[in-house]
ZAMIMI-717649 format. One line per field, with one value per residue: x, y, z of N, C-alpha, C in turn; residue number from 1. Coordinates in Angstrom, 1 decimal, padded with zeros to 4 digits. Example, Ala and Ser with C-alpha at 12.3 -4.5 7.8 and 13.67 -1.06 7.14 Angstrom:
BEGIN
n_X	(013.2_012.8)
n_Y	(-005.7_-002.2)
n_Z	(007.8_007.1)
ca_X	(012.3_013.7)
ca_Y	(-004.5_-001.1)
ca_Z	(007.8_007.1)
c_X	(013.2_012.9)
c_Y	(-003.3_000.0)
c_Z	(007.8_007.9)
pos	(1_2)
//
This chain:
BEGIN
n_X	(-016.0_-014.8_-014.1_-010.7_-009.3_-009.2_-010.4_-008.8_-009.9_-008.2_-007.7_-009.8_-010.3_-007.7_-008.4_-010.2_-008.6_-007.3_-005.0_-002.8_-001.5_-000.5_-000.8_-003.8_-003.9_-002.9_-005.0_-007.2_-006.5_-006.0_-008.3_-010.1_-009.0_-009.6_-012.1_-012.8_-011.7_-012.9_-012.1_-011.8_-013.0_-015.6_-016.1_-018.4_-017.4_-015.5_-016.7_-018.0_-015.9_-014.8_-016.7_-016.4_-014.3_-013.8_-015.7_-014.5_-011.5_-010.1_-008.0_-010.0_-012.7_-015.5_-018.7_-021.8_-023.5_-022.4_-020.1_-022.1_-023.3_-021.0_-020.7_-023.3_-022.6_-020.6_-021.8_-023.7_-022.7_-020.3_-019.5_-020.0_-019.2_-020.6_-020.0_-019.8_-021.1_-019.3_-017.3_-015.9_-015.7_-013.0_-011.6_-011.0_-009.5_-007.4_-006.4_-005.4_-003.8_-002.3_-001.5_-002.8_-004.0_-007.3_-009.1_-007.7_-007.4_-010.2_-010.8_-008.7_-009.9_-011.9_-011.4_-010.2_-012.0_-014.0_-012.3_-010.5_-007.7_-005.9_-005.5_-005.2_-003.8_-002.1_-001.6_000.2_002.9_004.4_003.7_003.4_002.4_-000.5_-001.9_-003.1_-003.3_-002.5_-001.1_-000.4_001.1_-000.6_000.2_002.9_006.1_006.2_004.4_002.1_-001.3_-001.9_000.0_-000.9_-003.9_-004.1)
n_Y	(023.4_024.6_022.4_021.4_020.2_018.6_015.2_012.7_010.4_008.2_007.7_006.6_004.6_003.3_002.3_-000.2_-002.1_-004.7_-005.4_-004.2_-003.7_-002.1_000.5_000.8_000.7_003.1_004.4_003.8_005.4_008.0_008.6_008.6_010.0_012.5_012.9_012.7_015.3_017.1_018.0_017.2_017.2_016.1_015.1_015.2_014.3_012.3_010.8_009.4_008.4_006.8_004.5_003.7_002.7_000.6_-000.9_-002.4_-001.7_-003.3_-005.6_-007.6_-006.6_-004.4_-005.2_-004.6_-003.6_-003.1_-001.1_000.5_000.7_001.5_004.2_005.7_005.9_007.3_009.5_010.5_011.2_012.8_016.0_017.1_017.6_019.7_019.2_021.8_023.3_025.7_025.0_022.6_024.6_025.5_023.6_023.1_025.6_024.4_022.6_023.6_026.0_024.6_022.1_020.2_016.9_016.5_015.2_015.5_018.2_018.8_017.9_019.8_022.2_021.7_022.6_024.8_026.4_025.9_026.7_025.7_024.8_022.4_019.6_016.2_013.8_010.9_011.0_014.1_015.6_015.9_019.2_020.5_023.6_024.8_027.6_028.3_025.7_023.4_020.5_016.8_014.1_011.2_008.8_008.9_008.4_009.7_011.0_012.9_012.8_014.9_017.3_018.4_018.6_019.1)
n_Z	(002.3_-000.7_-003.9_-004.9_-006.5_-009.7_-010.5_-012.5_-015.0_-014.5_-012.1_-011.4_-012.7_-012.0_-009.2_-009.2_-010.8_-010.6_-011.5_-011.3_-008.5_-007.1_-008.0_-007.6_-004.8_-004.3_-005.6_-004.4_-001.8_-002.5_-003.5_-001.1_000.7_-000.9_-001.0_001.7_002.6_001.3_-001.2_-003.8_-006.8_-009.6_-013.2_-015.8_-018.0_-016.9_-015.3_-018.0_-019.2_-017.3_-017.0_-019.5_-019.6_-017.1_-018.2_-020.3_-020.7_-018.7_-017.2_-015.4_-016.4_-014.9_-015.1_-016.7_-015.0_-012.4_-013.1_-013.2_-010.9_-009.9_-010.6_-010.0_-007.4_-007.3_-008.2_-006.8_-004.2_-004.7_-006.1_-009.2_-012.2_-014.9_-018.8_-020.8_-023.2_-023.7_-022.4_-024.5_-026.2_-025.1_-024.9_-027.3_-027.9_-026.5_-027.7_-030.1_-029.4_-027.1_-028.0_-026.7_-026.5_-027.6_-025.4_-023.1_-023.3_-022.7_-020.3_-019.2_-019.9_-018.7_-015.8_-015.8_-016.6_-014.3_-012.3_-011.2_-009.5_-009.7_-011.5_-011.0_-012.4_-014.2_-016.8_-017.3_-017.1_-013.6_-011.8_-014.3_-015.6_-016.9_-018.3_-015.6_-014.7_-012.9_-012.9_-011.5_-010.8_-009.5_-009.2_-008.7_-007.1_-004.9_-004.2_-002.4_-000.9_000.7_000.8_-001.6_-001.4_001.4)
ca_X	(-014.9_-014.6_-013.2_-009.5_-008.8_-010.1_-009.6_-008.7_-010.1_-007.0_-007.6_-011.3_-010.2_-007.3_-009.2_-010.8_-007.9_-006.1_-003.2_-002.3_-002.3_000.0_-001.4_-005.0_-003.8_-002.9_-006.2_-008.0_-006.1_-006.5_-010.4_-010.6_-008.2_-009.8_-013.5_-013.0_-011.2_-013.6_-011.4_-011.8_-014.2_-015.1_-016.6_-019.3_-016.6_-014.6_-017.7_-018.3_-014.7_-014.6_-018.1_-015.9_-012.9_-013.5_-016.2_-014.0_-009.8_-009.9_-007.7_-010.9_-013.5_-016.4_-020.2_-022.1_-024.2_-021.3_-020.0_-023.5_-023.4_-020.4_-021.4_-024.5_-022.1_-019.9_-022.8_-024.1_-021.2_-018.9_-019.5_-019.4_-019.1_-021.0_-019.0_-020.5_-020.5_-018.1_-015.5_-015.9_-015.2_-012.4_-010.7_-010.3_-008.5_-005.9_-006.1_-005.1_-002.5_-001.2_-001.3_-003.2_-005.2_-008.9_-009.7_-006.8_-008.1_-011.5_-010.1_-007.9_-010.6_-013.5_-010.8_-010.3_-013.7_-014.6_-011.6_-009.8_-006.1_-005.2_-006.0_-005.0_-003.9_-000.9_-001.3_001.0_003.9_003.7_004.2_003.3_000.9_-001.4_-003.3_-003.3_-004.0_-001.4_-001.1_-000.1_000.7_-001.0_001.3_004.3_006.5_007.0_003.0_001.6_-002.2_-002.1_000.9_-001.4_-004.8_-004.2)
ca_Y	(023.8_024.4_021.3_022.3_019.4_017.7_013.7_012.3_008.9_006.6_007.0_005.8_003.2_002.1_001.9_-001.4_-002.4_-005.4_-005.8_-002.9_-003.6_-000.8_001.8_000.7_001.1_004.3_005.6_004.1_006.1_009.2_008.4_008.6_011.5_013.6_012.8_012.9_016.3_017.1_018.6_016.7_016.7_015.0_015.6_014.0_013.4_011.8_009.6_008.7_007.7_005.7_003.6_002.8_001.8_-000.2_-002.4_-002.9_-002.1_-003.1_-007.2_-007.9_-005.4_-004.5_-005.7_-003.1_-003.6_-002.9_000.1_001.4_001.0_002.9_005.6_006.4_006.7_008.7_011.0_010.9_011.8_013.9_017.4_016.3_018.9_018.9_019.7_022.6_023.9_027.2_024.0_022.8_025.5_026.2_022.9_023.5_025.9_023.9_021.8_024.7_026.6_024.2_021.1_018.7_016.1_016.8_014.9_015.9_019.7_018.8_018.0_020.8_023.4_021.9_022.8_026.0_027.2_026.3_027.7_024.5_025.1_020.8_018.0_014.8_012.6_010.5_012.0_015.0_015.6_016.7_020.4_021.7_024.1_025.2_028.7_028.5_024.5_022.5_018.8_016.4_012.3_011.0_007.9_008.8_007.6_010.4_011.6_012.7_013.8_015.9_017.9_018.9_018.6_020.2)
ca_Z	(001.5_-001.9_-004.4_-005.6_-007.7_-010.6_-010.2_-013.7_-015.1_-014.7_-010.4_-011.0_-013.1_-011.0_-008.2_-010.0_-011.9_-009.7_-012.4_-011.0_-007.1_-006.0_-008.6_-007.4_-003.2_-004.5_-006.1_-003.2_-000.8_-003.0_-003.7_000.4_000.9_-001.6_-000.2_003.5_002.6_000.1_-002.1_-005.2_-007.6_-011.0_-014.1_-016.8_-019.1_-016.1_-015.3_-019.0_-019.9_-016.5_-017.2_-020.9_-019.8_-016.6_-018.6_-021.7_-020.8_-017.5_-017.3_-015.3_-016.0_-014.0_-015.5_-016.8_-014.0_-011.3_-013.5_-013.1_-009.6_-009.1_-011.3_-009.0_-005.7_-007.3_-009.1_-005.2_-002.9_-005.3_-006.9_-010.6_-012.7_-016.5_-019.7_-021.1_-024.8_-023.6_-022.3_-025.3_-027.2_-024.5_-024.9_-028.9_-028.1_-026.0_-028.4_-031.3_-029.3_-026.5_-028.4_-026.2_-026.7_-026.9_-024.4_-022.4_-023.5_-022.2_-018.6_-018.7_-020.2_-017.4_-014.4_-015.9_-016.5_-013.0_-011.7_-010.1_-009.8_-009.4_-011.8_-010.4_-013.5_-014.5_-018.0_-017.6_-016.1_-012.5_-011.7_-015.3_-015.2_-018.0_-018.0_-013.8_-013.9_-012.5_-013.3_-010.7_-010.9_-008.2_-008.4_-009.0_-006.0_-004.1_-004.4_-000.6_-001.1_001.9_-000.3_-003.1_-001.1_002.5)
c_X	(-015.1_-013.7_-012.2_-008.8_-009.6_-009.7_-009.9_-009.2_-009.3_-007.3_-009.1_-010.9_-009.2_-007.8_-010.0_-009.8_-006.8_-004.8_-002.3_-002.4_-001.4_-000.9_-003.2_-005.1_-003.6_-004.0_-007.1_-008.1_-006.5_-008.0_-010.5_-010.3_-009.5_-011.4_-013.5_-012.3_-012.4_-013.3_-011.0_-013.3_-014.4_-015.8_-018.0_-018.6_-015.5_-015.2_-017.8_-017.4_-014.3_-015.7_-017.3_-014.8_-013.2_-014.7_-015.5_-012.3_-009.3_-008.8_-009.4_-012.1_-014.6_-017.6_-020.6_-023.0_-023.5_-021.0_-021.3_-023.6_-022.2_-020.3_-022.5_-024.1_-021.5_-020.6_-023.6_-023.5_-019.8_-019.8_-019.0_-019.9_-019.1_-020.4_-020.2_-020.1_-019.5_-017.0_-015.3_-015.0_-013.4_-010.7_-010.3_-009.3_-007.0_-005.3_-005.1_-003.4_-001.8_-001.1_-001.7_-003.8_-006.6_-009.1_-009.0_-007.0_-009.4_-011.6_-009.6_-009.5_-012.0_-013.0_-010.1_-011.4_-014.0_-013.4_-011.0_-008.5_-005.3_-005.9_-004.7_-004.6_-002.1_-000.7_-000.5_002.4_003.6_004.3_003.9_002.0_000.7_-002.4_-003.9_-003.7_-002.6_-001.8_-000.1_-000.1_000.5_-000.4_002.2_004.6_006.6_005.1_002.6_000.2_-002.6_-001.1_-000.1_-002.8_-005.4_-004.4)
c_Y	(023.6_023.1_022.2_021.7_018.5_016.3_013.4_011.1_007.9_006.9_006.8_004.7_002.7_001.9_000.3_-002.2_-003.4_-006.0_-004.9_-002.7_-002.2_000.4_001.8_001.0_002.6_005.4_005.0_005.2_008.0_009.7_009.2_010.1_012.8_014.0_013.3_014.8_017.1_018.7_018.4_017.3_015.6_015.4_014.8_013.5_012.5_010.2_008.6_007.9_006.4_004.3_002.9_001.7_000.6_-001.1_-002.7_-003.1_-002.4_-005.0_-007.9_-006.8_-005.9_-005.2_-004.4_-002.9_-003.1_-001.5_001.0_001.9_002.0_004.0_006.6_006.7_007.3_009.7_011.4_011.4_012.6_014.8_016.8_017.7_019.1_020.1_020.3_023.1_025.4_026.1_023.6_023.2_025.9_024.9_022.6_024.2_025.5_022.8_022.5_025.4_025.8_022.8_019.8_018.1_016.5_016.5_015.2_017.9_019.9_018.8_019.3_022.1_023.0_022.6_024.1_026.9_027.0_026.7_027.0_024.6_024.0_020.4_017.4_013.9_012.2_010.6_013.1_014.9_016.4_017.9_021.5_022.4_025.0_026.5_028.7_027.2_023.7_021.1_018.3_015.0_011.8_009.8_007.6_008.4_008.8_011.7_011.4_013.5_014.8_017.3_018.8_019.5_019.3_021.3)
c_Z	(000.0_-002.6_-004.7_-006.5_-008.5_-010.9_-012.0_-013.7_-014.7_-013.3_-010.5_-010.8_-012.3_-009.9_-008.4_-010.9_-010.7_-010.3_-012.3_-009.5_-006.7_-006.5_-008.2_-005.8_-003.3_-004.7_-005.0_-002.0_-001.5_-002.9_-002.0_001.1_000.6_-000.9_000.7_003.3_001.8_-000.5_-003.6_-005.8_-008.4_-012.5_-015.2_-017.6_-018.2_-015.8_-016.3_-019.0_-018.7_-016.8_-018.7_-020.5_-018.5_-017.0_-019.6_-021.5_-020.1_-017.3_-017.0_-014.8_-015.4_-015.3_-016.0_-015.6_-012.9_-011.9_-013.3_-011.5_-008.7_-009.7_-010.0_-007.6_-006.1_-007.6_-007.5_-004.4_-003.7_-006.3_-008.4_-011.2_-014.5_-017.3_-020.2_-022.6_-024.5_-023.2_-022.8_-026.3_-026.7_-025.3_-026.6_-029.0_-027.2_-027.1_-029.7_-030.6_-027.6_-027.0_-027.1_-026.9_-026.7_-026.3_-023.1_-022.1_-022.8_-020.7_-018.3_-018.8_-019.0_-016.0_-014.6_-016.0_-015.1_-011.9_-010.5_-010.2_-010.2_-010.2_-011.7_-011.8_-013.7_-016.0_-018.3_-016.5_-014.6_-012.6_-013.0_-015.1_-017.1_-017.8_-016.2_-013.6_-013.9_-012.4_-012.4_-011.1_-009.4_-007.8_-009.1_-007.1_-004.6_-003.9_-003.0_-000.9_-000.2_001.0_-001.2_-002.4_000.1_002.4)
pos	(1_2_3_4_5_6_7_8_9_10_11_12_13_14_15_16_17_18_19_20_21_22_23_24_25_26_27_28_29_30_31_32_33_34_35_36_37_38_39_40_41_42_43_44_45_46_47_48_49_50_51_52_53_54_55_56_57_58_59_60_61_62_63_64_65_66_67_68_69_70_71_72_73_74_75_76_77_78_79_80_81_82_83_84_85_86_87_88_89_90_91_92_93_94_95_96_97_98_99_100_101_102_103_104_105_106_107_108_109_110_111_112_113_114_115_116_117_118_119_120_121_122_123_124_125_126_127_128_129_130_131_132_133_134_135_136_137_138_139_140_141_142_143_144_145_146_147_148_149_150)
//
């Protein structure tokens, strides 16, 4: 099966984040979902920004040694998907005429170039959709990944 959603950094990082026990049962459960379905993907800029934050904003971050190590399972068992100078260029212009964030532009412009309908993030509101990409919170309360990912 093709992936159909693009998992955002905040369910890496809660996955490792125990000051956050619900929101971290949550991105485990997703993590599992998305895999065993394998309907997720991820990105290099998803990987990067996860390797920053859960050694530096994490209450108790990983090592860099540990971040490293789950770097290499995820770059092994998930479809990762490298930011390209046309996503780039793409996510300028979300930045220019839909006012995101760049980095929020850079997500959106990687899951439109490859033509992903789902990103996974608690960054947007759920249900909006951007240029054919629909933004989803994966824990909000009422979030079923079978819903989004079946």
């Amino acid at each position: 099966m093709r992936p159909r959603a693009l998992l955002d950094t905040n369910v890496l990082v809660y996955a490792y984040d125990r000051s956050e026990p619900t929101k971290q049962q949550q991105a485990l459960s997703l993590l599992k979902s998305a895999r065993t379905l394998r309907l997720g993907t991820l990105s290099s800029q998803v990987l990067s920004e996860f390797y920053s934050v859960a050694t530096r904003k994490i209450m108790m971050p990983l090592t860099p040694g540990e971040a490293r190590e789950r770097l290499q399972v995820y770059a092994s068992s998930w479809p990762v998907l490298p930011v390209t100078g046309p996503i780039v260029v793409e996510a300028s212009r979300g930045v220019c005429e839909r006012s995101l964030s760049f980095w929020d532009a850079l997500l959106w412009a990687t899951a439109r170039l490859y033509q992903l309908p789902l990103i996974l993030s608690e960054d947007f509101p759920t249900g909006s959709t951007v240029e054919g990409v629909t933004f989803v919170d994966p824990f909000a309360p009422n979030f079923r990944p079978e819903s989004w990912l079946g």
